[in-house]
C-alpha atoms as an extended CHARMM CRD file, in Angstrom:
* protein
*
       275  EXT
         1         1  UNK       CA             37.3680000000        7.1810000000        2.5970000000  PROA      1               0.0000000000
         2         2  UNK       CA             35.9030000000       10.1750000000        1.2490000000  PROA      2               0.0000000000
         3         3  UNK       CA             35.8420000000       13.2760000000        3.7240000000  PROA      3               0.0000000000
         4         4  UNK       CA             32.1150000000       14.3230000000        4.7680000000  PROA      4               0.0000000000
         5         5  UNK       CA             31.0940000000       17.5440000000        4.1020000000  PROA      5               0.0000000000
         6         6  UNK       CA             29.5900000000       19.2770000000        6.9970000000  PROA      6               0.0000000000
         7         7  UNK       CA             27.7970000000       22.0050000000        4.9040000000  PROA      7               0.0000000000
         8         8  UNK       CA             26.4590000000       22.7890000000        1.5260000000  PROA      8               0.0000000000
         9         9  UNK       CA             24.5740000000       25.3300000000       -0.6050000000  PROA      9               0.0000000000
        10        10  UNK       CA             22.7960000000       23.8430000000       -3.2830000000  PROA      10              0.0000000000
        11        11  UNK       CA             21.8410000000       26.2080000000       -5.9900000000  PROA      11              0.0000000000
        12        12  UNK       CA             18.9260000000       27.7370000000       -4.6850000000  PROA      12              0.0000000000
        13        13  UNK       CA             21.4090000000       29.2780000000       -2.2050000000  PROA      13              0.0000000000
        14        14  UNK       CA             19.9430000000       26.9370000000        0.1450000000  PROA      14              0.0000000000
        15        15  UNK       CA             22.4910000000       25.9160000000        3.1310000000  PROA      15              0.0000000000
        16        16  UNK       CA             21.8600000000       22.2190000000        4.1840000000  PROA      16              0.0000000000
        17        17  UNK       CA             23.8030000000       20.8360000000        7.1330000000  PROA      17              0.0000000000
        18        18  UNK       CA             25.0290000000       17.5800000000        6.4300000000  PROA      18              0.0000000000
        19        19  UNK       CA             24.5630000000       15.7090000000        9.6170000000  PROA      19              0.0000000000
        20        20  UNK       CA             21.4760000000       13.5910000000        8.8450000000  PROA      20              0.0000000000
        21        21  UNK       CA             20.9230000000        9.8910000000        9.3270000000  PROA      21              0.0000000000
        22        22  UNK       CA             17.4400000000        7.6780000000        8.2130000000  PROA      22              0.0000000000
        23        23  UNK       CA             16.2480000000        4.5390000000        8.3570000000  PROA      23              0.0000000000
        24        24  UNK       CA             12.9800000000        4.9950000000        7.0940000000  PROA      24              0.0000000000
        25        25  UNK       CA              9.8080000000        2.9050000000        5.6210000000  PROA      25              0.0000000000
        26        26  UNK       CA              6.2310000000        5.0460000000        5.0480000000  PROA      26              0.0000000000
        27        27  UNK       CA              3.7260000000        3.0660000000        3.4350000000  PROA      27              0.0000000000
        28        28  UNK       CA              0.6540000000        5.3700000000        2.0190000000  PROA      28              0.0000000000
        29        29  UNK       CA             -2.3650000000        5.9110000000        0.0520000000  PROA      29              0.0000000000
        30        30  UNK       CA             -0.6700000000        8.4330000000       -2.6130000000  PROA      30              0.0000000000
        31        31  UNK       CA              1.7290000000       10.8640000000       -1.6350000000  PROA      31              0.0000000000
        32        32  UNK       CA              3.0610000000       10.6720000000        2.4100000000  PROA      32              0.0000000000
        33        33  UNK       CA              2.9550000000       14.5810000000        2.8910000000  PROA      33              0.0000000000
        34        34  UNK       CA             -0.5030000000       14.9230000000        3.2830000000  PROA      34              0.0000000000
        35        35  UNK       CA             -1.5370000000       12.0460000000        5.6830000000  PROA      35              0.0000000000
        36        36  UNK       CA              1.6180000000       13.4050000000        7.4060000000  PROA      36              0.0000000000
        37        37  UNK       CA              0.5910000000       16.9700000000        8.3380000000  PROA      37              0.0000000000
        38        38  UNK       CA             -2.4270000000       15.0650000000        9.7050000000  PROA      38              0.0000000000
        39        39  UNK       CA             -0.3680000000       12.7360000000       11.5540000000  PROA      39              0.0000000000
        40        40  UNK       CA             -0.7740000000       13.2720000000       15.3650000000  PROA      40              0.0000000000
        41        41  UNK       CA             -2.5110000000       10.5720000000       17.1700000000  PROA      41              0.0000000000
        42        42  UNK       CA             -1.2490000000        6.9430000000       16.8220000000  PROA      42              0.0000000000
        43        43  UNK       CA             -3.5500000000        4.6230000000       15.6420000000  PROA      43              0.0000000000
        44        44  UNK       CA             -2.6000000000        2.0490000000       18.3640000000  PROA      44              0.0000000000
        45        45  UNK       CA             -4.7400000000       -1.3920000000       16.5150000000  PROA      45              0.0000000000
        46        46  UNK       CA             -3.0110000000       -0.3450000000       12.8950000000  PROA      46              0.0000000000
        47        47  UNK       CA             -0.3360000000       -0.3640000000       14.3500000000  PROA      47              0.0000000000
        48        48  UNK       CA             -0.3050000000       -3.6080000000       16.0540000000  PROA      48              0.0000000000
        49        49  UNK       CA             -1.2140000000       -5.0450000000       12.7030000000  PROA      49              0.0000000000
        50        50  UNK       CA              1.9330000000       -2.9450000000       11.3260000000  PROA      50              0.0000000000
        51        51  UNK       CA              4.3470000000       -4.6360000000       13.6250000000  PROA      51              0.0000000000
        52        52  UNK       CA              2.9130000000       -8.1950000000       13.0000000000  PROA      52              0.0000000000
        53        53  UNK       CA              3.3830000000       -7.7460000000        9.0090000000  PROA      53              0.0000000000
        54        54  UNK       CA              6.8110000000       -6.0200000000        9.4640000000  PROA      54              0.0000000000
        55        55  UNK       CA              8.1980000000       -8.3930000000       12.1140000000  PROA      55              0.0000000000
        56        56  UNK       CA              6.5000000000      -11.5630000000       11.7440000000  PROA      56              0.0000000000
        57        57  UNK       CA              7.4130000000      -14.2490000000       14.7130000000  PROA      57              0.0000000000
        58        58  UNK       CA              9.8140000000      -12.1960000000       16.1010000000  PROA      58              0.0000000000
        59        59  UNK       CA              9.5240000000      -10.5930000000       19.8370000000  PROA      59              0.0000000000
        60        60  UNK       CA              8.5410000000       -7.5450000000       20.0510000000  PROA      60              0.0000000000
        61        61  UNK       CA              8.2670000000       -5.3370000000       23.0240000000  PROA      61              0.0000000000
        62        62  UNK       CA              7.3810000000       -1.6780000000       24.1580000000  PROA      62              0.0000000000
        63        63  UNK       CA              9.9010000000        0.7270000000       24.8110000000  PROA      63              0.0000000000
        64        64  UNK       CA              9.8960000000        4.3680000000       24.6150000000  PROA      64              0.0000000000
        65        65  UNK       CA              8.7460000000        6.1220000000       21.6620000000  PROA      65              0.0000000000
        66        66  UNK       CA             10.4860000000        9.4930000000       19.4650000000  PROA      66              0.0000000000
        67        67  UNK       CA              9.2150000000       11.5820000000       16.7390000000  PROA      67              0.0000000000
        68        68  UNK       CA              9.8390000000       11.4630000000       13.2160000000  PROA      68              0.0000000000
        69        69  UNK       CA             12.4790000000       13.8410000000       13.4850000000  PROA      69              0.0000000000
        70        70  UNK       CA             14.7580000000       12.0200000000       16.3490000000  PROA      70              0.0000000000
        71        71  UNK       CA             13.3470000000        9.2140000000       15.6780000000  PROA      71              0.0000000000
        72        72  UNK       CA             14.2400000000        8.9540000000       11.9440000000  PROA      72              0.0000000000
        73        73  UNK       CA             17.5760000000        6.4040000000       12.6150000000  PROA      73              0.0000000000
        74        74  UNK       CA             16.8470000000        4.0340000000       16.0570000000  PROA      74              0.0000000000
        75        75  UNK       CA             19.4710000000        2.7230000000       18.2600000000  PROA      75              0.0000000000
        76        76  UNK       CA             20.4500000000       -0.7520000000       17.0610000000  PROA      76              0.0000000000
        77        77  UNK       CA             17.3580000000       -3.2790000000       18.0020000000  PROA      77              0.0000000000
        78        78  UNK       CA             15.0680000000       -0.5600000000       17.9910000000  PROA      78              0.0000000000
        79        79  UNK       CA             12.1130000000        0.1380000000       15.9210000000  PROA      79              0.0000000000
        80        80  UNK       CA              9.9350000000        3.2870000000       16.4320000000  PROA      80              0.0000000000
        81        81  UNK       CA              6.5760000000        2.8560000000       14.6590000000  PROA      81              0.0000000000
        82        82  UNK       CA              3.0240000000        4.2120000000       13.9910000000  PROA      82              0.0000000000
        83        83  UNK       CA              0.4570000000        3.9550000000       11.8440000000  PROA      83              0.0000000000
        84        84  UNK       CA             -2.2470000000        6.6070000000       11.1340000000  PROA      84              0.0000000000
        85        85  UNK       CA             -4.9570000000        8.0520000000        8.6760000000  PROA      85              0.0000000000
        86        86  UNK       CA             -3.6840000000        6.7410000000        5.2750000000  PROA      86              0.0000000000
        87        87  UNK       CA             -0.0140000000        6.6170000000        6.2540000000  PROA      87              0.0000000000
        88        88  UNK       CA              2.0040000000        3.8300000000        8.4060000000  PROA      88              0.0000000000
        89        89  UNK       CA              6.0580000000        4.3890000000        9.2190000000  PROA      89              0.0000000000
        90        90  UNK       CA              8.9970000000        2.2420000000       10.3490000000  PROA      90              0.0000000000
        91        91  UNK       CA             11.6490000000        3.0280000000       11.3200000000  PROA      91              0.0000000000
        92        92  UNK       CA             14.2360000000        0.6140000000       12.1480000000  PROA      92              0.0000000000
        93        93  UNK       CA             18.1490000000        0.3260000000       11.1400000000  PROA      93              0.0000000000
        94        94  UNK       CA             18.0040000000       -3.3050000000        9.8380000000  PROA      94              0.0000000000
        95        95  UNK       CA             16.5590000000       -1.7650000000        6.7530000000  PROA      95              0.0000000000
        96        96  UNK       CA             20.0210000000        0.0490000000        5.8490000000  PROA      96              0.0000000000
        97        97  UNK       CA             21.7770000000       -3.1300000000        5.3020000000  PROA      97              0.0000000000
        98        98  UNK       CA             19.8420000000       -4.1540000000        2.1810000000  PROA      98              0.0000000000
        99        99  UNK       CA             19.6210000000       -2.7120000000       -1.5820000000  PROA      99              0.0000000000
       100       100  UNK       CA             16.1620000000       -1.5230000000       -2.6360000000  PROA      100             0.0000000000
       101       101  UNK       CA             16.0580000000       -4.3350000000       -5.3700000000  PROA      101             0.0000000000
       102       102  UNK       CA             16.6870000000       -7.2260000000       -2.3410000000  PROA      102             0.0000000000
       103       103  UNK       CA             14.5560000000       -5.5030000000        0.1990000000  PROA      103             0.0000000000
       104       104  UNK       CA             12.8660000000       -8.5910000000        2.1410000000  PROA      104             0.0000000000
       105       105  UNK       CA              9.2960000000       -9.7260000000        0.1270000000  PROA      105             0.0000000000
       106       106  UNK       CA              6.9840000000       -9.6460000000        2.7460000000  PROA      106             0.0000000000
       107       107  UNK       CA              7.7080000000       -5.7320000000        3.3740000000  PROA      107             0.0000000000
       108       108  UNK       CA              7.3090000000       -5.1300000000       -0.5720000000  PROA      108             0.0000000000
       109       109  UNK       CA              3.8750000000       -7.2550000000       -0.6810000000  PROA      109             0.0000000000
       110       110  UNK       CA              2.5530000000       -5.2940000000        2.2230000000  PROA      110             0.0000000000
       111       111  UNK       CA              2.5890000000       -2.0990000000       -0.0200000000  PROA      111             0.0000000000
       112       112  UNK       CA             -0.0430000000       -3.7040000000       -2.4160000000  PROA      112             0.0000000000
       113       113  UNK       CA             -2.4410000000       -1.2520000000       -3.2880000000  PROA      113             0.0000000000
       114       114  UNK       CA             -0.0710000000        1.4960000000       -1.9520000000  PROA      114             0.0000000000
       115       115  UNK       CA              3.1130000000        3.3820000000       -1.9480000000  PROA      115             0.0000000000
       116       116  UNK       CA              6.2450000000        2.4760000000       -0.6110000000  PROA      116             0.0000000000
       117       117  UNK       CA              9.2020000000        4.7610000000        0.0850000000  PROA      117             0.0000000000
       118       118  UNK       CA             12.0630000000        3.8050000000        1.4620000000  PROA      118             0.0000000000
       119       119  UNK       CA             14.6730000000        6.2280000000        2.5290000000  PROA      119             0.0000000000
       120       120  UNK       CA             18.1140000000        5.3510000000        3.9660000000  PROA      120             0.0000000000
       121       121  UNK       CA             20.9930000000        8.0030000000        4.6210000000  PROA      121             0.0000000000
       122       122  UNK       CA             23.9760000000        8.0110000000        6.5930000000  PROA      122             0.0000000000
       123       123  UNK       CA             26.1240000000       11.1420000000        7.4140000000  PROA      123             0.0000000000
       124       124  UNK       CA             29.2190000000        9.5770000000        8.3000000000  PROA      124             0.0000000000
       125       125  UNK       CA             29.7680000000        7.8650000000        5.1620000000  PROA      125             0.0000000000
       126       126  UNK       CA             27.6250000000       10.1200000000        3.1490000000  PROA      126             0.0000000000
       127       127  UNK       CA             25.8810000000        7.0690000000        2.0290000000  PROA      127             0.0000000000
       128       128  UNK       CA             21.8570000000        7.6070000000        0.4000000000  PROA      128             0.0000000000
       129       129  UNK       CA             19.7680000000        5.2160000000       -0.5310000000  PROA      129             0.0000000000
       130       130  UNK       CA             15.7470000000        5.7230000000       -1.8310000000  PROA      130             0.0000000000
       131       131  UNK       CA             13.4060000000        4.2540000000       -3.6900000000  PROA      131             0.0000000000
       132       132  UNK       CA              9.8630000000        3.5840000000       -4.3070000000  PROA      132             0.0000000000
       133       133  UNK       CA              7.5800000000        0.8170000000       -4.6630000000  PROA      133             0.0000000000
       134       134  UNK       CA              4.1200000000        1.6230000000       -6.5930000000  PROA      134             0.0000000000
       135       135  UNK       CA              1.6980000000       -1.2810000000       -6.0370000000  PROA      135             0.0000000000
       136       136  UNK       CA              3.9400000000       -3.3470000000       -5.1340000000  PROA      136             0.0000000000
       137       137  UNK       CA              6.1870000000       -3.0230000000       -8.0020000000  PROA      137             0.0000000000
       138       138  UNK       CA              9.7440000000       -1.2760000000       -7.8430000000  PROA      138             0.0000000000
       139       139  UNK       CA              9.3950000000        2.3030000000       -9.8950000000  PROA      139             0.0000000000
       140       140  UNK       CA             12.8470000000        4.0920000000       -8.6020000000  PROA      140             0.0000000000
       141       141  UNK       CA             15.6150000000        2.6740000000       -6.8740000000  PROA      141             0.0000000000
       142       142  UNK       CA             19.0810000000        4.6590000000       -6.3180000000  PROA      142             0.0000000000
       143       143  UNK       CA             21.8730000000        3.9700000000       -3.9970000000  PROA      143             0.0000000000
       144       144  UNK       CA             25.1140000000        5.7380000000       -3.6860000000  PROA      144             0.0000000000
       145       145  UNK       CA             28.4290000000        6.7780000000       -1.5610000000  PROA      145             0.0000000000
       146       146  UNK       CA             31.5390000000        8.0270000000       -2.2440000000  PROA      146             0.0000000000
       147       147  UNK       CA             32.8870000000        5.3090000000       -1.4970000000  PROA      147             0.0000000000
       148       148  UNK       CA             31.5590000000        2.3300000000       -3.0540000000  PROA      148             0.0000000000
       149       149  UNK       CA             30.1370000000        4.7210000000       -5.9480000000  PROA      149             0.0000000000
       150       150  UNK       CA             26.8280000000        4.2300000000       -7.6890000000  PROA      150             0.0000000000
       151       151  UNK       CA             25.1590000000        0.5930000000       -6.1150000000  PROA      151             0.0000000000
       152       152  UNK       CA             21.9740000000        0.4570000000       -7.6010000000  PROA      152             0.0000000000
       153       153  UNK       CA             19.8430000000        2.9600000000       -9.9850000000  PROA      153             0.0000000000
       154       154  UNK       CA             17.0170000000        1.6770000000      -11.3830000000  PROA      154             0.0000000000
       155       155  UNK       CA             14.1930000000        3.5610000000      -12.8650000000  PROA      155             0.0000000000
       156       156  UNK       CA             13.5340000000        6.8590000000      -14.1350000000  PROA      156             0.0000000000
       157       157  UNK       CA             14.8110000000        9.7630000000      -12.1450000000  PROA      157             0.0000000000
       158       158  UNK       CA             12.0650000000       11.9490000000      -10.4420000000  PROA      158             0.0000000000
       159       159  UNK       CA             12.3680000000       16.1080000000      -11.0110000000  PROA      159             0.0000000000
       160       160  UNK       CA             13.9750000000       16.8330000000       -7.9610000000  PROA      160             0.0000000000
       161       161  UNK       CA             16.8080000000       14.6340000000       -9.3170000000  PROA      161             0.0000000000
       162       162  UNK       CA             17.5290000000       16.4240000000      -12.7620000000  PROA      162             0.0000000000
       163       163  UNK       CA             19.4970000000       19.3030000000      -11.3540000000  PROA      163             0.0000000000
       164       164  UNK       CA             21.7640000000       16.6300000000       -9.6330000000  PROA      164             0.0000000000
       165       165  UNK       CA             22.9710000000       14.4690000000      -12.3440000000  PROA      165             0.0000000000
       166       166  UNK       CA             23.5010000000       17.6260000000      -14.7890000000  PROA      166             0.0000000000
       167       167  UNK       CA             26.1070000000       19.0860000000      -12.6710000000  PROA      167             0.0000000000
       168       168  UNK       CA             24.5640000000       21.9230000000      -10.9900000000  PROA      168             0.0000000000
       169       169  UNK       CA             25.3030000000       20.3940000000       -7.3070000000  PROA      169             0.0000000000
       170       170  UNK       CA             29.0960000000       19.7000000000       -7.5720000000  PROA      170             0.0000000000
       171       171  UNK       CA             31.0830000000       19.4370000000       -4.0050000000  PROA      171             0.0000000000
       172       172  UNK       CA             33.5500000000       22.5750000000       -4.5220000000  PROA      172             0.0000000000
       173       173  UNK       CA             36.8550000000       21.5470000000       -2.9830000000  PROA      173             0.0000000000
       174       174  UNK       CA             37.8130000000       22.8940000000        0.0150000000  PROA      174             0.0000000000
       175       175  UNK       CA             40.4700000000       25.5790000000       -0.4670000000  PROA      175             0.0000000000
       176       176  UNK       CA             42.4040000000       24.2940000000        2.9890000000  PROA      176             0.0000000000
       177       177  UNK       CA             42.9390000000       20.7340000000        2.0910000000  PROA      177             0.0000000000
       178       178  UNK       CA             46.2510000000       20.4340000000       -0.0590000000  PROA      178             0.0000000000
       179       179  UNK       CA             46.5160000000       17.6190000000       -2.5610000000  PROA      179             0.0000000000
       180       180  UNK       CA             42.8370000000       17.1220000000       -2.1850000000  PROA      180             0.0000000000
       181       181  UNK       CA             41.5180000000       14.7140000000       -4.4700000000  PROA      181             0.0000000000
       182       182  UNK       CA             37.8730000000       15.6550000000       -6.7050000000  PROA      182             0.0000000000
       183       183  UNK       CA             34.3630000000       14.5330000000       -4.5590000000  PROA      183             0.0000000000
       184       184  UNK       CA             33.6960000000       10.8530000000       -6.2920000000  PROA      184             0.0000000000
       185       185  UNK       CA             30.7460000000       12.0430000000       -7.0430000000  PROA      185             0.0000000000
       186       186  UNK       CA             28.7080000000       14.5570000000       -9.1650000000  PROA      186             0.0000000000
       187       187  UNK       CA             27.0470000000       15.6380000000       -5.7590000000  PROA      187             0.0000000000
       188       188  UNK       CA             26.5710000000       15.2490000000       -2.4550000000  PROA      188             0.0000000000
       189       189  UNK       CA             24.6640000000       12.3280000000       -1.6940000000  PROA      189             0.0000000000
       190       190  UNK       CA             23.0270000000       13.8770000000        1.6810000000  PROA      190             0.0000000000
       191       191  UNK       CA             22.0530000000       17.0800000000       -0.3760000000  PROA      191             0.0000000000
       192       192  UNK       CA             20.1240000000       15.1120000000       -3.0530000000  PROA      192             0.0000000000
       193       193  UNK       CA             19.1110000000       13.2540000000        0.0800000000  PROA      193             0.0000000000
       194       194  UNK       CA             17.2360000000       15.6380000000        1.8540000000  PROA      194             0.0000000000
       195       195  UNK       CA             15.3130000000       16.5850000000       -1.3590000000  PROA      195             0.0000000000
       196       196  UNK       CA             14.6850000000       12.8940000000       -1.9060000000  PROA      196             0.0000000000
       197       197  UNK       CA             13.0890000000       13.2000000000        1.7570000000  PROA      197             0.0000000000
       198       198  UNK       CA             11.0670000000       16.4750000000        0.9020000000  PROA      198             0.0000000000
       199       199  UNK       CA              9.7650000000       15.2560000000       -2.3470000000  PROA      199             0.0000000000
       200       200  UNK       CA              8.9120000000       12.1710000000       -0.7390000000  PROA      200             0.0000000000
       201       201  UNK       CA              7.8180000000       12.1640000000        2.4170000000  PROA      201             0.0000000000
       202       202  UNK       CA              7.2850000000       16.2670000000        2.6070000000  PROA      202             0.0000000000
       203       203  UNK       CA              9.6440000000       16.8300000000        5.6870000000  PROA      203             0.0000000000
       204       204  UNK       CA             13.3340000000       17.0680000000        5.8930000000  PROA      204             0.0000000000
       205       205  UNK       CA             15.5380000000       16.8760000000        8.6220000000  PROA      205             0.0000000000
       206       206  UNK       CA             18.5890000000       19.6800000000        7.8320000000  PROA      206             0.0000000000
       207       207  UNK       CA             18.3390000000       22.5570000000        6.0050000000  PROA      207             0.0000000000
       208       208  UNK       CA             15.8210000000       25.6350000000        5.8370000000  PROA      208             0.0000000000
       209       209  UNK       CA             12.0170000000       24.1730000000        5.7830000000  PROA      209             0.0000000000
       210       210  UNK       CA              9.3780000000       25.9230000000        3.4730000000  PROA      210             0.0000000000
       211       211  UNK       CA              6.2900000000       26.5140000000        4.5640000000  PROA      211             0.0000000000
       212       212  UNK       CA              4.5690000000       23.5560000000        3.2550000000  PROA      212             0.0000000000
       213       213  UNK       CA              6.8220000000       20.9670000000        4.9460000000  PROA      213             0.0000000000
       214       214  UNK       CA              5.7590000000       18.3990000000        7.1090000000  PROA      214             0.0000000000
       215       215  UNK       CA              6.8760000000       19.2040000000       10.6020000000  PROA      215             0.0000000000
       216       216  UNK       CA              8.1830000000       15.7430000000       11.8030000000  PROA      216             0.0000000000
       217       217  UNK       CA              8.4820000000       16.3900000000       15.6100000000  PROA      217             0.0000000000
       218       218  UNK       CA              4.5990000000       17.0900000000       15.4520000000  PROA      218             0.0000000000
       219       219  UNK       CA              5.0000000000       13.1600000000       14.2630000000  PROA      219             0.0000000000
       220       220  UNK       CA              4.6130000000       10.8190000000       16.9130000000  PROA      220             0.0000000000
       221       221  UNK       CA              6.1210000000        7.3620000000       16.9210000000  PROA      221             0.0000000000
       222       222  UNK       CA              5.9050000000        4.3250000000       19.2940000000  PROA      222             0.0000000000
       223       223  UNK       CA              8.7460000000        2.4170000000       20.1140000000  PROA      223             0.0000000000
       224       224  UNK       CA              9.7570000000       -1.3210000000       20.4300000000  PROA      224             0.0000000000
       225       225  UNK       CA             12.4860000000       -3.3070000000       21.1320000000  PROA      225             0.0000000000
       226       226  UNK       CA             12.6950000000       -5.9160000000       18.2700000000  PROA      226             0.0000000000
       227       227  UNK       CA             14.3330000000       -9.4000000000       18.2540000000  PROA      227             0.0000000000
       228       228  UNK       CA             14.6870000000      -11.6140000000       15.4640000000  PROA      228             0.0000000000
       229       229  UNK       CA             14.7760000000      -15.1270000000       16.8490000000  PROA      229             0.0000000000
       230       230  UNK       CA             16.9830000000      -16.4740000000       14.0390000000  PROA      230             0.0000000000
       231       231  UNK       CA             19.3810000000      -13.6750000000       14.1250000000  PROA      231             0.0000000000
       232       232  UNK       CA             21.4560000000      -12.6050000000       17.1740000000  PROA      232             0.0000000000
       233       233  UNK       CA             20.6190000000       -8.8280000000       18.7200000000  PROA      233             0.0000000000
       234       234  UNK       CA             22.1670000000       -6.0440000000       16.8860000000  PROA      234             0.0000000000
       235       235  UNK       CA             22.8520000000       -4.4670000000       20.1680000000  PROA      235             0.0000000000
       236       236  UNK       CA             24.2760000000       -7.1420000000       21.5520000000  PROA      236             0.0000000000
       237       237  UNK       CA             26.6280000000       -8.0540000000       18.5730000000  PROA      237             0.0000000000
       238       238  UNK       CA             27.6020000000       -4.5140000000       18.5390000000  PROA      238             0.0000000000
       239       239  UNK       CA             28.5270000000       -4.2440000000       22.3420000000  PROA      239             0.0000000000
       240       240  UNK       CA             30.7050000000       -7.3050000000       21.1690000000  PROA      240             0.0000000000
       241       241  UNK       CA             32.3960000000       -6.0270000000       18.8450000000  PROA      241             0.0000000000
       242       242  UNK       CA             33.4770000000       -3.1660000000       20.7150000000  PROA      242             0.0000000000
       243       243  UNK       CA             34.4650000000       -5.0860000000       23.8140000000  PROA      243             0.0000000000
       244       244  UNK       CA             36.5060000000       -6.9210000000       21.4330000000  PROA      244             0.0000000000
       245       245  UNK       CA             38.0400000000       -4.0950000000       19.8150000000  PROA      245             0.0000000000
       246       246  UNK       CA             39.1240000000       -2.8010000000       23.1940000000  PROA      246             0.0000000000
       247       247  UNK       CA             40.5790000000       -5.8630000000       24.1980000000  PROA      247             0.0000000000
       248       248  UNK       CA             43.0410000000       -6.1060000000       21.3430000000  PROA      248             0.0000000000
       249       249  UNK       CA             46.7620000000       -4.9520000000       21.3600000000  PROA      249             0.0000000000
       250       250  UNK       CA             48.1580000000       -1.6370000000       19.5320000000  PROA      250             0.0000000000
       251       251  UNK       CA             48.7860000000       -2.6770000000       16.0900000000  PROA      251             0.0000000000
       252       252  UNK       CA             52.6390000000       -3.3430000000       15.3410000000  PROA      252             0.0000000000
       253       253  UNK       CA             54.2540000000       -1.9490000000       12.4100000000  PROA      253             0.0000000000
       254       254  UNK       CA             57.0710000000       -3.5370000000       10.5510000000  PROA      254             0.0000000000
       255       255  UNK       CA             60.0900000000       -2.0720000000        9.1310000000  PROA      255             0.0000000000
       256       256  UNK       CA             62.8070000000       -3.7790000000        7.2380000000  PROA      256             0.0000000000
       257       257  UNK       CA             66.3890000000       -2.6380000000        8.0060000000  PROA      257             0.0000000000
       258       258  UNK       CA             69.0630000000       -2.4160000000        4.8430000000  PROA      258             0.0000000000
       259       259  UNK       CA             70.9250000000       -5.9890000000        6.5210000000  PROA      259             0.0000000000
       260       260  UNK       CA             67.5690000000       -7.4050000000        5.9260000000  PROA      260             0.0000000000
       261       261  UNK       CA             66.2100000000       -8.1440000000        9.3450000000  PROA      261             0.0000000000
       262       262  UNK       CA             62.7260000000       -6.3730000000       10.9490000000  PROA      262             0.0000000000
       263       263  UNK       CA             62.1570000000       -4.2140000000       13.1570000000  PROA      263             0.0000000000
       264       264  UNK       CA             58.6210000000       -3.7530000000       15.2580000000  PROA      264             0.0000000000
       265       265  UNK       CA             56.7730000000       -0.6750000000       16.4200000000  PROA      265             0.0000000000
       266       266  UNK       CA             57.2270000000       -2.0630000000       19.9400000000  PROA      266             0.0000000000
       267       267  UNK       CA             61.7880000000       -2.2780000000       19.3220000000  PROA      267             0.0000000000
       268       268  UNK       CA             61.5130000000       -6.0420000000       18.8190000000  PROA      268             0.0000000000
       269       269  UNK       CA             63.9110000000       -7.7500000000       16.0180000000  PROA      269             0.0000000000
       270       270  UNK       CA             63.4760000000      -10.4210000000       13.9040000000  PROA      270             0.0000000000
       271       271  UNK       CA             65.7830000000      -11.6070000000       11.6140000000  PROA      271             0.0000000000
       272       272  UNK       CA             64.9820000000      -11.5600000000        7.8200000000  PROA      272             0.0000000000
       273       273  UNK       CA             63.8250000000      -15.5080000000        6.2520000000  PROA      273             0.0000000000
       274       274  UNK       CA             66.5190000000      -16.8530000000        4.0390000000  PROA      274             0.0000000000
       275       275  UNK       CA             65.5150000000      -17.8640000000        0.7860000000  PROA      275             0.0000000000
């Protein structure tokens, strides 16, 4: 896996901290920045109606809200919500797991007669993913890590995209790693990321703000424990998976000896199969 850088300077001489995680859908009436700055009372009826489009027949029920800001990436089975003049966000994890392209139907034909942005980022992986629906139709879709490399890209880039793909944000090599190996990528994904939020949303969530960003802990969001009925809880798989993980023995490593026979990480011997 591809190290994560923990800082960056893009050309602007701006340092951006890469640390940030999203899981983010804001539908809106043109751009999000606007309704945004206005943003400070929860429309609590809109966004009932939000919930029962975004989650319908599953169970729903309150628990306590965040901000756009620490509320950007919920714990697993979590959804923090809100929906206000001209602008309605979700955010909610299960969103991460799917390419723009294959993002469930009844979210895209919800944006009808609106925007959509989606914006997914992970720091650990240094894994972006954003796009945009116009009208219900998918305009610009891109999703990349070092890792798996380019996913999806579909559409025109946007402006705040150019200076990306012609080189001018390359990950410089750090001077203490020996034998590293060249970033995978022509830049950082969680740099471009946090542009991708500003241009898109108006607020990021590392980095040096301007003036005429969106402040998203002014943002308030209402929170709700989600449960898909057909699916089994994301919190509750993942406490599974770690119990598990606990439970299982130190991994044994195998050597062969020069007479043939094999010898475990824990001094056990086994002779070598005859042919």
């Amino acid at each position: 896996m591809a190290k994560s850088v923990q800082m960056n300077v893009s050309h602007s001489g701006r340092a951006v901290l890469m640390g940030a995680k999203t899981a983010v859908l804001i539908y809106s009436r043109g751009a999000a920045a606007e309704a945004l700055k206005q943003a400070t009372t929860v429309d609590v009826r809109q966004t009932a109606e939000l919930l029962g489009r975004t989650y319908p027949g599953w169970e729903i029920h309150t628990a306590d809200g965040s901000d756009l800001s620490d509320g950007s990436y919920p714990p697993d089975g979590v959804s923090y919500a809100a929906a206000f003049d001209g602008v309605e966000v979700v955010c909610d994890r299960r969103w991460m797991d799917y390419l723009p392209s294959e993002l469930p139907a009844h979210l895209v034909e919800a944006s009808a007669g609106r925007r959509l942005v989606l914006h997914a980022m992970h720091s650990v992986v240094d894994a972006l993913t954003f796009a945009v629906w116009e009208d219900g139709q998918l305009t610009r879709s891109l999703s990349l890590s070092p890792d798996s490399g380019i996913v999806e890209n579909i559409g025109v880039p946007y402006a705040f995209e150019t200076s990306y793909w012609a080189g001018e944000h390359a990950v410089e090599p750090e001077l203490d790693w020996e034998d590293e190996e060249p970033y995978p990528l022509p830049f950082h994904p969680l740099e471009l990321g946090e542009d991708a939020l500003r241009a898109l949303a108006g607020f990021i969530l590392e980095g040096r703000p301007d003036p005429d960003d969106v402040e998203p802990r002014t943002v308030p969001l209402n929170g709700y424990r989600i449960t898909d009925p057909q699916a089994a809880d994301p919190a509750a798989a993942r406490a599974a998976l770690e119990r598990a993980v606990r439970a299982m023995a130190p991994p044994r490593l195998l050597r062969v000896n020069p007479d043939g026979s094999i010898t475990t990480s824990d001094g056990l011997c086994a002779a070598a199969e005859q042919p």
